[in-house]
Structure formats: C-alpha cells, structure tokens
Biopython code that builds the backbone (N, CA, C, O; Angstrom):
import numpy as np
from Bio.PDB.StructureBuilder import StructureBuilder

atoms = [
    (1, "UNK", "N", (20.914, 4.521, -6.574)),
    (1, "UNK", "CA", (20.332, 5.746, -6.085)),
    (1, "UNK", "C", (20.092, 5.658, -4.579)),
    (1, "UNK", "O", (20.674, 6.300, -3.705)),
    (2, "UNK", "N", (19.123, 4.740, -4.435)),
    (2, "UNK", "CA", (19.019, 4.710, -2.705)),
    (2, "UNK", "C", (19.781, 3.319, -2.155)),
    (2, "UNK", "O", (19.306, 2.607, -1.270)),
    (3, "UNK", "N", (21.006, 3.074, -2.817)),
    (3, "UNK", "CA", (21.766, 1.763, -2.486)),
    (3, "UNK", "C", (22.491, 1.546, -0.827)),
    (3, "UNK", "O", (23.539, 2.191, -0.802)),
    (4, "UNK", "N", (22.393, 1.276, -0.312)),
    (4, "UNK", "CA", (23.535, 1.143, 1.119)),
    (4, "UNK", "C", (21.654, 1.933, 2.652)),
    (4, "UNK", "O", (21.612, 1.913, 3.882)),
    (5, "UNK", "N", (20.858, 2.313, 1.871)),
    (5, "UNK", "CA", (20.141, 3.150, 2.790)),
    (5, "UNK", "C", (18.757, 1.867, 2.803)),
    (5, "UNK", "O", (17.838, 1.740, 1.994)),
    (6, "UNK", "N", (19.010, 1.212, 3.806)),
    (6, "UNK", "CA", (17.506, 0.505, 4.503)),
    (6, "UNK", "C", (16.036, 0.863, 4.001)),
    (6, "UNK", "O", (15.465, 1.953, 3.985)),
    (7, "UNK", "N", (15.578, -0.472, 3.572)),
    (7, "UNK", "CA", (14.113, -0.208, 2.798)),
    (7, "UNK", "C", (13.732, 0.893, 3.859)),
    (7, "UNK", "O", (13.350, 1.995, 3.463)),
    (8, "UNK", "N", (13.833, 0.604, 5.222)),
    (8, "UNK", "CA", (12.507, 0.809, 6.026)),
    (8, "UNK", "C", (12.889, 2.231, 6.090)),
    (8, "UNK", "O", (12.008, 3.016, 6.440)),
    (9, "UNK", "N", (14.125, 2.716, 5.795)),
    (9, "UNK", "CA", (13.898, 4.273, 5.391)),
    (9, "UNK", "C", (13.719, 5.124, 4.479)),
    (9, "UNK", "O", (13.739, 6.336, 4.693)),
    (10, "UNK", "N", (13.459, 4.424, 2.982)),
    (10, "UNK", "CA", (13.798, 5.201, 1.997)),
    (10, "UNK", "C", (12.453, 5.956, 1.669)),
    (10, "UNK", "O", (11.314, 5.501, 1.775)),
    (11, "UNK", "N", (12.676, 6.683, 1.424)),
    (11, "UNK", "CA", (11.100, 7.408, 0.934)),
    (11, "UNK", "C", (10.127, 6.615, -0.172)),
    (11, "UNK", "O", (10.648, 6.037, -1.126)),
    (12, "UNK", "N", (8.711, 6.629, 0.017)),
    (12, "UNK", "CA", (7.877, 6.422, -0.581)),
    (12, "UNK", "C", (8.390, 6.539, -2.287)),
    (12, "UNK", "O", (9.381, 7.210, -2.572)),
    (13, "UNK", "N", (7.744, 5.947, -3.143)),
    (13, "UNK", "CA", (7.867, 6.534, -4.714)),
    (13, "UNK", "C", (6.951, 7.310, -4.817)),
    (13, "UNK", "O", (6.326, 7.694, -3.829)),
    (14, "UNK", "N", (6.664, 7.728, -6.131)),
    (14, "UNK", "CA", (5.608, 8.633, -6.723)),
    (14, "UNK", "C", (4.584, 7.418, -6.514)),
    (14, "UNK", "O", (3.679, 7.591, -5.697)),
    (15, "UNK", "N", (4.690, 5.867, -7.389)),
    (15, "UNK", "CA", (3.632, 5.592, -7.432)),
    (15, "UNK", "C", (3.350, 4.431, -6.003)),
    (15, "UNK", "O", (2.513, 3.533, -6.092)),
    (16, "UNK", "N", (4.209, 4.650, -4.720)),
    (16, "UNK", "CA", (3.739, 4.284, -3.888)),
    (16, "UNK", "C", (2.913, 5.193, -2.705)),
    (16, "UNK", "O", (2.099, 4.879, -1.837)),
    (17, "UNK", "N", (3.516, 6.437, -3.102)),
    (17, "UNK", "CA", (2.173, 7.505, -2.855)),
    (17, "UNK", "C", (0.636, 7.281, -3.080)),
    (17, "UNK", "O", (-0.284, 7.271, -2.263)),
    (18, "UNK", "N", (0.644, 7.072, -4.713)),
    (18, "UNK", "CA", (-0.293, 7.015, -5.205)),
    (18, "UNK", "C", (-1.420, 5.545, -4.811)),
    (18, "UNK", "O", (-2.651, 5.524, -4.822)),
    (19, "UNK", "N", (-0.452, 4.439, -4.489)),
    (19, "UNK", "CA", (-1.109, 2.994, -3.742)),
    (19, "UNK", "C", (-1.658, 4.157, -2.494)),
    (19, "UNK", "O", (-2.867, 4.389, -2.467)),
    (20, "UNK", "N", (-0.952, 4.703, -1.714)),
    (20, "UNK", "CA", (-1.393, 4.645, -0.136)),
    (20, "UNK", "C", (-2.387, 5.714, -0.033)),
    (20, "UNK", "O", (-3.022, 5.796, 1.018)),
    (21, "UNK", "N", (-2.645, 6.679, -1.133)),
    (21, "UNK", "CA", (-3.735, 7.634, -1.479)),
    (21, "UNK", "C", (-5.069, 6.757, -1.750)),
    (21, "UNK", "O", (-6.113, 6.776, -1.099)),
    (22, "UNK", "N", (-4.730, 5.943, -2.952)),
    (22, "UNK", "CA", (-5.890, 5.279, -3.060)),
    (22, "UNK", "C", (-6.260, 4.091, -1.925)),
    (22, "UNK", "O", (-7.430, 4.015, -1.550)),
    (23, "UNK", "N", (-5.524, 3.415, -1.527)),
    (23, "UNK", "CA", (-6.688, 2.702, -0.207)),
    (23, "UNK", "C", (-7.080, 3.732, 0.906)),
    (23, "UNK", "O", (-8.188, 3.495, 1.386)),
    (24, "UNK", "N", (-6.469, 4.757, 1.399)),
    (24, "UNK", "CA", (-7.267, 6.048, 2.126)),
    (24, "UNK", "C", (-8.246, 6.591, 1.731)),
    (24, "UNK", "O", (-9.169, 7.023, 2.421)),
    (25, "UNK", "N", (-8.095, 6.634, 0.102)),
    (25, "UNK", "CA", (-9.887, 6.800, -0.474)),
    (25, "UNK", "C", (-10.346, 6.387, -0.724)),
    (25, "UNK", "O", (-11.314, 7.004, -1.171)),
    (26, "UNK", "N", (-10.424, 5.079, -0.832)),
    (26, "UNK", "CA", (-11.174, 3.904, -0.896)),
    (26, "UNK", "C", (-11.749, 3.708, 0.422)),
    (26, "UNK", "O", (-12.941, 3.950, 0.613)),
    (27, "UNK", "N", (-10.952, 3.269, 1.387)),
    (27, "UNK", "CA", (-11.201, 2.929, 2.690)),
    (27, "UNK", "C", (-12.386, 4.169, 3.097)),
    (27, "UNK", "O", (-13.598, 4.073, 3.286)),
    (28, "UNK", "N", (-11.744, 4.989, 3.126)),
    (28, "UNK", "CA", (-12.702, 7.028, 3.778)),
    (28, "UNK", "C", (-14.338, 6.810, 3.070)),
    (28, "UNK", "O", (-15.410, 7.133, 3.582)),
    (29, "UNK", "N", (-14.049, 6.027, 1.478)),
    (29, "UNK", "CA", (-15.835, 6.319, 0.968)),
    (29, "UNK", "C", (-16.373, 4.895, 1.288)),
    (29, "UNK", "O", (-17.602, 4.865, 1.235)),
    (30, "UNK", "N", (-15.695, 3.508, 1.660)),
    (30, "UNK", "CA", (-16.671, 2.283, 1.781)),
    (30, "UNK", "C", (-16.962, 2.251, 3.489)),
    (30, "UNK", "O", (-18.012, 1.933, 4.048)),
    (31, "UNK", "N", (-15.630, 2.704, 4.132)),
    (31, "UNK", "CA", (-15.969, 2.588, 5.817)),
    (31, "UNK", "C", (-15.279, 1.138, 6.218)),
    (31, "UNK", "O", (-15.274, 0.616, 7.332)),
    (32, "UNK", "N", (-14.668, 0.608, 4.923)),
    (32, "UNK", "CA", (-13.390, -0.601, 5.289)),
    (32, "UNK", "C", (-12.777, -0.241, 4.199)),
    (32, "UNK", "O", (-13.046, 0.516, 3.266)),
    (33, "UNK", "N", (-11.377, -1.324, 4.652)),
    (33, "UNK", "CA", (-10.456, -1.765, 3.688)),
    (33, "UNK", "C", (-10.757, -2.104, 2.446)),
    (33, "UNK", "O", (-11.410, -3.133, 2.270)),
    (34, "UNK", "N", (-10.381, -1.382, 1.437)),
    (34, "UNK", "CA", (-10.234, -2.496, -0.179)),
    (34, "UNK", "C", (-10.074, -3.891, -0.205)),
    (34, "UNK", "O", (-9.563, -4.365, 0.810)),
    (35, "UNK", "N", (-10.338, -4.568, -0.983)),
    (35, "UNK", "CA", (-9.707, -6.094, -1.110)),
    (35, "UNK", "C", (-8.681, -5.766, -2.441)),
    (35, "UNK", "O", (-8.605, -4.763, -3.151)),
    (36, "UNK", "N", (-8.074, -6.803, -2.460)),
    (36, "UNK", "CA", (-6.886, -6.779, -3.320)),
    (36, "UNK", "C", (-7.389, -6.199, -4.866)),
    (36, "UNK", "O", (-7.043, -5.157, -5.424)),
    (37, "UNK", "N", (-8.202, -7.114, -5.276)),
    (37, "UNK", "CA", (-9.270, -6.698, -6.356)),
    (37, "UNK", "C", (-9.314, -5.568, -6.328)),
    (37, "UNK", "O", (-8.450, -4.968, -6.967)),
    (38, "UNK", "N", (-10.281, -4.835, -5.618)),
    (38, "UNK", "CA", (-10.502, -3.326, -5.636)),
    (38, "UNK", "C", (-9.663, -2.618, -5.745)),
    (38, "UNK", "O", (-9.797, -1.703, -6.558)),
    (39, "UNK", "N", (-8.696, -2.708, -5.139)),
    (39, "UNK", "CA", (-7.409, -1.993, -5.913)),
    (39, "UNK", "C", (-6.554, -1.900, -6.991)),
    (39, "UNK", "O", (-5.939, -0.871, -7.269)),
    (40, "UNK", "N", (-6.487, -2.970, -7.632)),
    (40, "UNK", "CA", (-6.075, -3.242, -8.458)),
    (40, "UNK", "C", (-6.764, -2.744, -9.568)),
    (40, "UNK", "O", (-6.155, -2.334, -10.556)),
    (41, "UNK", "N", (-8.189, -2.745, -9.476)),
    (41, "UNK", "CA", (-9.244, -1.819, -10.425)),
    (41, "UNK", "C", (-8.525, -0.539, -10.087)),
    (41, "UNK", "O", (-7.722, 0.069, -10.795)),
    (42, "UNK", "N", (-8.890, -0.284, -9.062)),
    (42, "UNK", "CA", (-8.778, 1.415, -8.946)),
    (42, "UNK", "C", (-7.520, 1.879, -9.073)),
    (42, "UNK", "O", (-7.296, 3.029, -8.694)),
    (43, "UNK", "N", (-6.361, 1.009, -9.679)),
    (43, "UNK", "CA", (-5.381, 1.635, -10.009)),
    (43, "UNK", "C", (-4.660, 1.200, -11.182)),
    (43, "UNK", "O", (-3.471, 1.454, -11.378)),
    (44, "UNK", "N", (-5.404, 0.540, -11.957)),
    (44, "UNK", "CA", (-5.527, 0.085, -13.102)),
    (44, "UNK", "C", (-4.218, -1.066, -13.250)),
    (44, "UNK", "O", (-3.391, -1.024, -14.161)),
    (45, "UNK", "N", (-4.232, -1.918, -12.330)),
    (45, "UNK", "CA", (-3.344, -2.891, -12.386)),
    (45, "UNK", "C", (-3.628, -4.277, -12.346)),
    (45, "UNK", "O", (-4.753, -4.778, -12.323)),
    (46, "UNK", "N", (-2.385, -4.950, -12.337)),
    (46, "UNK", "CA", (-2.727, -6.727, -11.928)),
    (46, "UNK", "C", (-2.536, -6.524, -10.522)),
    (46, "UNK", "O", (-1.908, -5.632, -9.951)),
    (47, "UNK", "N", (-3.510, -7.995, -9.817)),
    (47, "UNK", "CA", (-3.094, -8.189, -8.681)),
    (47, "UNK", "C", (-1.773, -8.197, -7.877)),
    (47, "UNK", "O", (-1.257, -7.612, -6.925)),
    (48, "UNK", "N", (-1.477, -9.269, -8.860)),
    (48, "UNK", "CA", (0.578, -8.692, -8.867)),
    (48, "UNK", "C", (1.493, -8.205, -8.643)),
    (48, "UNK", "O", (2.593, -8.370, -8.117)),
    (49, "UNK", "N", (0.490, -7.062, -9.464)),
    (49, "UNK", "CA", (1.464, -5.839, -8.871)),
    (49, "UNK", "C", (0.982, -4.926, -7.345)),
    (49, "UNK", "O", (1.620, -4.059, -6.748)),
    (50, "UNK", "N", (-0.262, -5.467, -7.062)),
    (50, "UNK", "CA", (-0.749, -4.970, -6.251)),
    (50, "UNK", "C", (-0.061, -5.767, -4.910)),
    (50, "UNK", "O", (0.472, -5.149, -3.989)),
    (51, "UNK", "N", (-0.149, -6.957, -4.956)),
    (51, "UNK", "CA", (0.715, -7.438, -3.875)),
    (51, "UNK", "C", (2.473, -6.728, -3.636)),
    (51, "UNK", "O", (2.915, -6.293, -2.572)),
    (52, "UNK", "N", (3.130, -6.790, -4.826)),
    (52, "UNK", "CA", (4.335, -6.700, -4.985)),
    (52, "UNK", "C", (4.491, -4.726, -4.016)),
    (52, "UNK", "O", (5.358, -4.452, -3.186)),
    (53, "UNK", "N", (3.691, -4.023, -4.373)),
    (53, "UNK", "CA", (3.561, -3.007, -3.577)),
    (53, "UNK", "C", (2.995, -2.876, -2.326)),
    (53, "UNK", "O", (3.328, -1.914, -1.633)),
    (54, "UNK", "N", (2.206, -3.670, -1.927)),
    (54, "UNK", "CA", (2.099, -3.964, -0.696)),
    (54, "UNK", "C", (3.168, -4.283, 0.099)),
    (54, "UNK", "O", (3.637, -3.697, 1.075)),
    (55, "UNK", "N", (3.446, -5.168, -0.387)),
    (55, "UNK", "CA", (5.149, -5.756, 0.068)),
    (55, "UNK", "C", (6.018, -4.689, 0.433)),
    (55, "UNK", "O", (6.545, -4.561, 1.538)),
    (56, "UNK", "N", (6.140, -3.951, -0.518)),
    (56, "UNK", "CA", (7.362, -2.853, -0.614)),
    (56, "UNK", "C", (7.252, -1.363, 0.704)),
    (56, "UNK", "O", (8.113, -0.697, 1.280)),
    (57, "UNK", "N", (5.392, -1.369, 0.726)),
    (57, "UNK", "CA", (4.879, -0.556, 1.788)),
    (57, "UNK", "C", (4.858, -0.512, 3.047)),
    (57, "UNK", "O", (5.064, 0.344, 3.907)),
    (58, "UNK", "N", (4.344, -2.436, 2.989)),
    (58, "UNK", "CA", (4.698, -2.767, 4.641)),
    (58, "UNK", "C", (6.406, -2.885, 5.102)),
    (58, "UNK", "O", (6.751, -2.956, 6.282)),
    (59, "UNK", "N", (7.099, -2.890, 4.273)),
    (59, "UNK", "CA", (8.548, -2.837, 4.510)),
    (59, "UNK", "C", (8.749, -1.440, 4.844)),
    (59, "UNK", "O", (9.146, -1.175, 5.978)),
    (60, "UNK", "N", (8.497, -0.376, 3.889)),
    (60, "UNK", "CA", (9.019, 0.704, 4.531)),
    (60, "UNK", "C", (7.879, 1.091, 5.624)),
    (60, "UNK", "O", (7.343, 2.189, 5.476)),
    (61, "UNK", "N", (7.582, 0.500, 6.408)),
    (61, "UNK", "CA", (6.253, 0.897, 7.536)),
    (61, "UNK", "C", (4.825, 1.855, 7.118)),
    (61, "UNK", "O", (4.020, 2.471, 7.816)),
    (62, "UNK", "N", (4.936, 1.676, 5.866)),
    (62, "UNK", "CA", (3.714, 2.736, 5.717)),
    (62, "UNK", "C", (2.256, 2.128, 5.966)),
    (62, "UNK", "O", (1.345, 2.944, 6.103)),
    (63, "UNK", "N", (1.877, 0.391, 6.056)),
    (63, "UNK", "CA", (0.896, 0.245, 6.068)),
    (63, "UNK", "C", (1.031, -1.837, 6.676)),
    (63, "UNK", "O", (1.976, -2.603, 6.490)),
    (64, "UNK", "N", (0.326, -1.980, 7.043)),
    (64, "UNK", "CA", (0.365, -3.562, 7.480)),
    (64, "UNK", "C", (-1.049, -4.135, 6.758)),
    (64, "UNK", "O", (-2.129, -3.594, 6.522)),
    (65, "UNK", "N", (-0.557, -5.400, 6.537)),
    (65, "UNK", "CA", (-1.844, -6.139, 6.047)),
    (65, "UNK", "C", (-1.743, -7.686, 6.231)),
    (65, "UNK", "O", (-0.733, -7.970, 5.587)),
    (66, "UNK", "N", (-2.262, -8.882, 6.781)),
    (66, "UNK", "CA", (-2.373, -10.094, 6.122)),
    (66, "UNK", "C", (-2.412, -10.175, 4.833)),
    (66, "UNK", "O", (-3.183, -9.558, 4.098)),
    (67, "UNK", "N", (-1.060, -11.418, 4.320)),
    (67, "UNK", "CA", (-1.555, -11.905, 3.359)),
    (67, "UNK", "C", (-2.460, -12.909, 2.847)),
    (67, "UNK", "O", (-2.293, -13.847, 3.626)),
    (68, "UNK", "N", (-3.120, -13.177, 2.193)),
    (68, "UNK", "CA", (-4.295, -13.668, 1.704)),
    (68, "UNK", "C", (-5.535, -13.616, 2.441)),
    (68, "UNK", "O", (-6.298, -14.583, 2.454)),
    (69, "UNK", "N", (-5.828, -12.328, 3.179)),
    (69, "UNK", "CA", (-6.520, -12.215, 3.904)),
    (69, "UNK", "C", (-7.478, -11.231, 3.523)),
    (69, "UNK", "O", (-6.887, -10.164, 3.692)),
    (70, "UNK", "N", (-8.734, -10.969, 3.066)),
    (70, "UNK", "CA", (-9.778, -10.252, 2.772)),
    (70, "UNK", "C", (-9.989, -8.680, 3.693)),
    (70, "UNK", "O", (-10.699, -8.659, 4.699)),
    (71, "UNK", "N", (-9.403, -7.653, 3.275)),
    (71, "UNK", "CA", (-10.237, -6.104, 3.954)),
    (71, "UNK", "C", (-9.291, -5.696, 5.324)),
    (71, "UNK", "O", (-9.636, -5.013, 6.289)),
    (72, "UNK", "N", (-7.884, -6.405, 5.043)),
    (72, "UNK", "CA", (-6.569, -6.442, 6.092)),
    (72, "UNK", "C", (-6.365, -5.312, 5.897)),
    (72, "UNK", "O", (-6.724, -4.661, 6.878)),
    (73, "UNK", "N", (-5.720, -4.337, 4.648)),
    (73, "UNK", "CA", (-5.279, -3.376, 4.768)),
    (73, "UNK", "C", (-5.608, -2.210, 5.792)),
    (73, "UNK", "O", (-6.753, -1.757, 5.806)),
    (74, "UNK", "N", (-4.569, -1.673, 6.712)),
    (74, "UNK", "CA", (-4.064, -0.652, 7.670)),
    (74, "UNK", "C", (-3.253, 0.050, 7.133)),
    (74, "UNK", "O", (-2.275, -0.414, 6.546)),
    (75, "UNK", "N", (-3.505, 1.290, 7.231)),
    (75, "UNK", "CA", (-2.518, 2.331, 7.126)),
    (75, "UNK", "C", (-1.328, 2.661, 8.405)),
    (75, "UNK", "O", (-1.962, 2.679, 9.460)),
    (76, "UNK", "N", (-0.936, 2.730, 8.476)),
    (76, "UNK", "CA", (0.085, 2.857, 9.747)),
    (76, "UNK", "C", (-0.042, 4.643, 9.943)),
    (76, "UNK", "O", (0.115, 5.401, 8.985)),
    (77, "UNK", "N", (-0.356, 5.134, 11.371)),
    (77, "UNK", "CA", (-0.603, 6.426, 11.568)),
    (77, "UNK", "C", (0.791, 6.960, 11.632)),
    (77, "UNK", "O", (1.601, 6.163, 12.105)),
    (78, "UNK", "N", (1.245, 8.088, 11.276)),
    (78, "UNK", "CA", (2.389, 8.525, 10.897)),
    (78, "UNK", "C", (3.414, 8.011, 9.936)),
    (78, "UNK", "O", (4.540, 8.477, 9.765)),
    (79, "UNK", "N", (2.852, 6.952, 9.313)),
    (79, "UNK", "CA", (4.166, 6.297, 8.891)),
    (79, "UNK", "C", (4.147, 6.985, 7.300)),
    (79, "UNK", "O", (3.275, 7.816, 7.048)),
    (80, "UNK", "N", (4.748, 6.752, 6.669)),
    (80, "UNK", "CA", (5.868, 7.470, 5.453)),
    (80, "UNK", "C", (4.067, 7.732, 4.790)),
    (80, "UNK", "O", (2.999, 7.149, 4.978)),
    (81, "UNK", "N", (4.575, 9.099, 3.841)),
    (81, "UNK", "CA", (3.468, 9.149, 2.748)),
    (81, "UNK", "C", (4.044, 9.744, 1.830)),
    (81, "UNK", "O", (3.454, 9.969, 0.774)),
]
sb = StructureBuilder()
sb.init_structure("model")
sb.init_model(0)
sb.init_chain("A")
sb.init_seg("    ")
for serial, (resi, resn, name, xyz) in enumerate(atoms, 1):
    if name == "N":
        sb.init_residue(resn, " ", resi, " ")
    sb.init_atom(name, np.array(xyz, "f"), 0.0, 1.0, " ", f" {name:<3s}", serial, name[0])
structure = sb.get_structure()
C-alpha cells in the first residue's frame, strides 16, 4: 500500500492519530509529558507497543523523545497529525 514511499512521509494511521491525541491530552491536563506507563494505561496497551509507536512517530517526524528517559515526549509543531 504505502511500499516504495519513505516512512518520513507516509501519513499518520488511525491509531497513530490516536497515540499523538492522547499525549496532547495528557500532556494539556498534567502540564508535562506522560511517562511510558501513562500511556500505555491511557490507551489500553503494553509498553511495547507503546514504544514500538513511538518509534514509528518519531520516524515519520510527528514527535521526538529519549529513549529510556522519563516525561521526554515532544510533539513536533507542525509535524504530521
């Protein structure tokens, strides 16, 4: 489907929308970043998978974070939603 076309351009998924919604509302009601944990609650997942989408986000530029690093998550201003 999106074969031959560069991560860093392909559009967001449905449920990588839904990752970059929830740390914006997470982040908007605590006044920081989620930790990995917290997200993973709030989106009813394993850590796992929470990394594995991170991964996939900061590739297509939508957001930067350290890994193993506590309250890293950045949204990238303009970048994909």
């Amino acid at each position: 489907m999106n074969r031959g076309i560069p991560q860093a351009k392909r559009p967001l998924t449905p449920r990588q929308r839904e990752v970059v919604a929830t740390i914006a509302r997470l982040t908007a009601s605590a006044g920081y970043a989620p930790t990995y944990s917290e997200l993973a609650t709030a989106l009813g997942v394993t850590k796992t998978a929470v990394f594995e989408s991170l991964r996939g986000l900061a590739a297509k530029g939508a957001l930067t974070y350290v890994p193993q690093s506590p309250r890293t998550l950045r949204l990238v201003e303009g970048g994909p939603r």
